[in-house]
PABAFI-592595 format. One record per residue: residue in one letter; x, y, z of N, C-alpha, C in turn. Coordinates in pm, whole numbers, plus 32768, in hexadecimal, padded with zeros to 4 digits. Atoms other than C-alpha are relative to their C-alpha. Layout:
<martis>
aXYZXYZXYZ/...
</martis>
This chain:
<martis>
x7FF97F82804770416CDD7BFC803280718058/x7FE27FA07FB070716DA27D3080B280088010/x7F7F7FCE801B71EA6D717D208029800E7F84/x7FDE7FD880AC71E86DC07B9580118093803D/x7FD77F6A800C71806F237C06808F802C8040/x7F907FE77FCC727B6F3D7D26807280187F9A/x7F9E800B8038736F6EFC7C4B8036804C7F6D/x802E7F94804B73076FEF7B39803C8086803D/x80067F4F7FA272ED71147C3180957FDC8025/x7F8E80167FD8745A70B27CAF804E80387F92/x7FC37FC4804674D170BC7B5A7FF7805A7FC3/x80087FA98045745071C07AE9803580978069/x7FEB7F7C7FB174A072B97C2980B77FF87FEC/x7F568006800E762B722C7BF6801F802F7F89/x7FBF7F9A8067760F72BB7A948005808E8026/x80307F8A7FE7758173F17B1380C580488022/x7FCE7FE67FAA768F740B7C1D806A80137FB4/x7F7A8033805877C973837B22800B808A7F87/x7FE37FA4807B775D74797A1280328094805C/x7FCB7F807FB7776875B87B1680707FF5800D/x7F677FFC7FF078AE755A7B8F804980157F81/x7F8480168087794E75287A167FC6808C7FF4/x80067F99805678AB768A79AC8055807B8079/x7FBB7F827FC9790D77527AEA80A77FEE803B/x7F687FD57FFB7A9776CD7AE7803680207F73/x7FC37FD5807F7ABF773B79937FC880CC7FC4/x801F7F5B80187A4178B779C2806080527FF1/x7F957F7580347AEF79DA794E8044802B8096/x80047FFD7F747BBA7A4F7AA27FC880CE7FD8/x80167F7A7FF47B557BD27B00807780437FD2/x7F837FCF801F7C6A7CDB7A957FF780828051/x7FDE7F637FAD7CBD7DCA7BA48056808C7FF1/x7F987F77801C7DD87E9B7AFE80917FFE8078/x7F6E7FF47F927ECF7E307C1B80477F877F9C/x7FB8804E804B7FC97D827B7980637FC38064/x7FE3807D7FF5807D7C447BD9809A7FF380B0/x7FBE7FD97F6E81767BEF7D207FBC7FFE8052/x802E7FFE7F7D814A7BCC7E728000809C8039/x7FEC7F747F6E80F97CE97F7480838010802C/x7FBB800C7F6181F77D698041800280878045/x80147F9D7FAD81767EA580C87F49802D7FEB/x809C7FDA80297FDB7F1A80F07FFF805E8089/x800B7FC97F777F88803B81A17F6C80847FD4/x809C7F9980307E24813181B180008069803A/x803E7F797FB67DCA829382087F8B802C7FDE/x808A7FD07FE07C8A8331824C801580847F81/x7FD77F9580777C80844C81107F7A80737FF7/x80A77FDE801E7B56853C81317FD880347F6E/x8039800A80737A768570802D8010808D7F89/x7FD07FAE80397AF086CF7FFF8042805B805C/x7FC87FB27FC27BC487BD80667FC2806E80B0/x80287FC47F997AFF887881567F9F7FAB8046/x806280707FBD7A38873B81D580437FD1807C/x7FA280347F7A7A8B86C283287FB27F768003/x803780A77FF07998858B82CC80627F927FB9/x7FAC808580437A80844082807FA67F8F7FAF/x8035804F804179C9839E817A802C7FB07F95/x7F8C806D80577AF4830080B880727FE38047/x7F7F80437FD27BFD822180F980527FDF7F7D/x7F7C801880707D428225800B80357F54801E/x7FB9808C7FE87DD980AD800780837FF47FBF/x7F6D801A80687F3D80937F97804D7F968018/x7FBD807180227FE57F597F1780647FED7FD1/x7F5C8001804E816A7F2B7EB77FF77F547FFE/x7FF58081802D81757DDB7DFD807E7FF87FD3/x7F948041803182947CFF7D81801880257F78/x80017FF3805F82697D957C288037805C7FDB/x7FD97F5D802A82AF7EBC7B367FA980738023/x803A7FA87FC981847F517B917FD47FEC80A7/x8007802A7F5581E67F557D137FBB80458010/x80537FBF7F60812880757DB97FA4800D7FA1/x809F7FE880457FA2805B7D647FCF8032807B/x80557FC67F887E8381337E2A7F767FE77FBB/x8080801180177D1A80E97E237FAF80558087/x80647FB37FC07C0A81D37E9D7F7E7FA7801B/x803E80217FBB7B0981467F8B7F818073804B/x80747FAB7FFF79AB82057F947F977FD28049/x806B800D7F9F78B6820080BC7F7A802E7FD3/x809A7FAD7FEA774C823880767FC37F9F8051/x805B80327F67767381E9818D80387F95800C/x7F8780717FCE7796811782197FF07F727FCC/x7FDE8089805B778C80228102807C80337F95/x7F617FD5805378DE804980477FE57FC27F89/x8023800680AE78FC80627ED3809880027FE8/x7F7D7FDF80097A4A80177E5C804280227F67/x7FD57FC380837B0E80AD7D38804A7FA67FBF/x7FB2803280477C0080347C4E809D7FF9802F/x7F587FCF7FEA7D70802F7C8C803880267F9F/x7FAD7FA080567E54812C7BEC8079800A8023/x7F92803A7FDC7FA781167BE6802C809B801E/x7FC07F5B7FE8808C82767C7D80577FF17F82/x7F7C800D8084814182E77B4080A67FE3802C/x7FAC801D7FCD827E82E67BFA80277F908013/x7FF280827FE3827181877C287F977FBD7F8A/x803E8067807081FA80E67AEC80617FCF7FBC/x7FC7805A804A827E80027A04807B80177FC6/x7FA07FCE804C836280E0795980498047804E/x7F867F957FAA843C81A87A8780507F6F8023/x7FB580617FCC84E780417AE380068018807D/x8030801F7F7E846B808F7C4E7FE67F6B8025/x8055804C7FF783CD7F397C4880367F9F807E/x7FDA80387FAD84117E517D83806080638081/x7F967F6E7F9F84CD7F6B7E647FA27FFB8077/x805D7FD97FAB83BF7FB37F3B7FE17F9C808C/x8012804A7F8E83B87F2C80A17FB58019806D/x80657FAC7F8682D38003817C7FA080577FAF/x80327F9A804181D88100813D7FA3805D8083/x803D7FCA7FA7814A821C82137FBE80477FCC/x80347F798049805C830E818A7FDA806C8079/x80247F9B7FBB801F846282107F7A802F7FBD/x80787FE07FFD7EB184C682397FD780877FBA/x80317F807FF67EAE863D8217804D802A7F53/x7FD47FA380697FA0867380D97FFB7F8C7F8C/x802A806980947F4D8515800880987FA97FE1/x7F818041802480C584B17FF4800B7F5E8055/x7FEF80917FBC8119833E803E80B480298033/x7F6B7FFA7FE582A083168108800A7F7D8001/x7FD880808035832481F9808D80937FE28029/x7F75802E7FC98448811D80E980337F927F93/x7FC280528062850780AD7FCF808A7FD4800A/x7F8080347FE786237FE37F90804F804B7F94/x7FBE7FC38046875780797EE880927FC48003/x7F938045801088687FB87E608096803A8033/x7F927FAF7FD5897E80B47EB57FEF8021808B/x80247FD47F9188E0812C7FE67F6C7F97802B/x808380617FF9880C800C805F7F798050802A/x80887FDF7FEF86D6809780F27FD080B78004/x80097F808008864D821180AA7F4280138009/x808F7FB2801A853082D481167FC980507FAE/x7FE97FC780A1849483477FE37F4580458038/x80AA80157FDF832083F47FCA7FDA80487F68/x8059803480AB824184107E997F78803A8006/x80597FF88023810084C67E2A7FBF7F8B7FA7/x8023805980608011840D7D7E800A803D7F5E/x7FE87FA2806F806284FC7C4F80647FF17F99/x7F7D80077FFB81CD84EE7C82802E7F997F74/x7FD7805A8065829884797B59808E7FD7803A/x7FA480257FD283AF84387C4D7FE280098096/x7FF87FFA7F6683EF83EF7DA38077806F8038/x7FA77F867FB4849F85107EAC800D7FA88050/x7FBE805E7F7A85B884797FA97FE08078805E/x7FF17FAE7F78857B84DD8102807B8002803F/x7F5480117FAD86B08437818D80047F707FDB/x7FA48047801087BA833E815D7FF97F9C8084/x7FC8803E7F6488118200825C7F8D7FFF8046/x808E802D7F8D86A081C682CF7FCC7F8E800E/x8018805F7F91861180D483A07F6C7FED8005/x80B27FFD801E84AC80F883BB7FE880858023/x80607F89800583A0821D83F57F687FC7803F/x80A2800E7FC48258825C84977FF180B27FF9/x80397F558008815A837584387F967FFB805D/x807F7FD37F80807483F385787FCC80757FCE/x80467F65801A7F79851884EB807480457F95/x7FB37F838056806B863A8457809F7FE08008/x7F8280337FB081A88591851E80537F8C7FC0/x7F91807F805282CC84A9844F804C80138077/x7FAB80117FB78396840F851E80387F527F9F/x7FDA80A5803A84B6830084A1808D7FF78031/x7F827FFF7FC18600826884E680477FE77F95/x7FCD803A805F871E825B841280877FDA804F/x7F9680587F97886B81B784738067806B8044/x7FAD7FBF7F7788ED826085D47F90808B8006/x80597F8D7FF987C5837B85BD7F777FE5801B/x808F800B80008669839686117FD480AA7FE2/x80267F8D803B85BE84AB85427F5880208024/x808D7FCA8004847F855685A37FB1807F7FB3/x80167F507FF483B38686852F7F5680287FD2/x80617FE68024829F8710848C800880057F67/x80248014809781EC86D483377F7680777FBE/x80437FA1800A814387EE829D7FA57FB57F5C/x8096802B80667FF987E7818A80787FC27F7D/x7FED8026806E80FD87D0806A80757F728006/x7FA3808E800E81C2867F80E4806E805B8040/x7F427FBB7FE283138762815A7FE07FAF80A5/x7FDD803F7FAC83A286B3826D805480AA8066/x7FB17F957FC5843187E483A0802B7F938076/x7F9F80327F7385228749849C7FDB80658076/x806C7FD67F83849587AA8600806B803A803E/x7F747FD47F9E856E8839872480457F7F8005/x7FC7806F7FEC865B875F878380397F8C7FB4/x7FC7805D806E8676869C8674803380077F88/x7FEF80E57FB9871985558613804980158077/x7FE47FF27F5D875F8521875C806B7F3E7FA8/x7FD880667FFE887A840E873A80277FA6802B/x802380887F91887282AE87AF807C7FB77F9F/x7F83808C802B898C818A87A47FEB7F968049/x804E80917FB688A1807F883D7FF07FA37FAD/x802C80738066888B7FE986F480A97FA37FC9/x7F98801C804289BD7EF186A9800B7FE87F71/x7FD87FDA8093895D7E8D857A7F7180077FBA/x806B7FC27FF588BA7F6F84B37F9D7FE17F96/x807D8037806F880D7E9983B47FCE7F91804E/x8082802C7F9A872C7DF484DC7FAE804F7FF2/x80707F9E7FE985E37EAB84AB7FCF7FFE8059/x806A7FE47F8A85567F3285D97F6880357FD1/x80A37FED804B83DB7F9985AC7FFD80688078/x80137F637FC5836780F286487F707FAD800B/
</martis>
């Protein structure tokens, strides 16, 4: 009798086991609001909680997917350094309906004025520095013939082909060209090699 039970308890823990598996690969999946495509740019800034706060208790996340709705941002909320995360929302500028969708190859955001600088592709003019409120029902070109970008604090700096552009970025996104600059360079032969800053 003692291997009747065994053999009981066996089969009955392999239903157990068999039924969990069949109910939890047939679950509903979650729906995040990001829509479909691969990544090919993610980038975060520190956002404070308000204007006159110098405490960093949010982090912006921005995602340019393979889709129509390329550029998504999700807000990331610290309370007692356990993070709470939001929804993703798509920038009007980049939704379904501007035919933006797949363009997007970089992304930098600036801290102080909320604008993302983006590096899109452009069929006429292959690559353009473009930048974007989250508001924005369109994107503003910075410049033509670019290469990449890097944002340090208040400071844009990027290259476009035979130039290197620096300057300063003020609260409302405006880009000011610095002394000196583009300082121009012909180190690059060819100029669709991306260098990285």
């Amino acid at each position: 009798m003692n291997w009747f039970k065994k053999f009981l308890l066996c089969l009955f823990c392999n239903c157990i086991l068999f039924y969990s598996l069949a109910t939890a690969q047939f679950s509903y999946p979650h729906n995040t609001n990001l829509y479909g495509g691969f990544i090919q740019s993610m980038a975060a800034v520190n956002v404070p909680l308000s204007p006159d706060s110098s405490a960093y208790l949010k982090t912006r996340l921005f995602i340019s997917a393979a889709s129509s709705n390329c550029l998504n941002y999700m807000d990331v909320i610290y309370q007692n350094g356990v993070p709470a995360f939001g929804k993703f929302q798509v920038v009007p500028a980049y939704n379904s309906s501007t035919g933006n969708g797949r363009q997007i190859q970089g992304l930098w955001p600036h801290e102080k004025s909320g604008y993302v600088f983006i590096e899109q592709f452009n069929g006429n003019n292959p690559y353009q520095l473009k930048k974007v409120s989250l508001h924005s029902s369109a994107p503003e070109n910075v410049s033509d013939n670019f290469l990449t970008a890097l944002i340090k604090g208040d400071f844009l700096f990027f290259l476009t082909v035979g130039e290197f552009h620096f300057g300063q970025l003020d609260i409302n996104g405006n880009f000011t060209e610095g002394d000196g600059s583009p300082i121009s360079i012909t180190e690059f032969s060819n100029p669709w090699e991306k260098p990285t800053l």
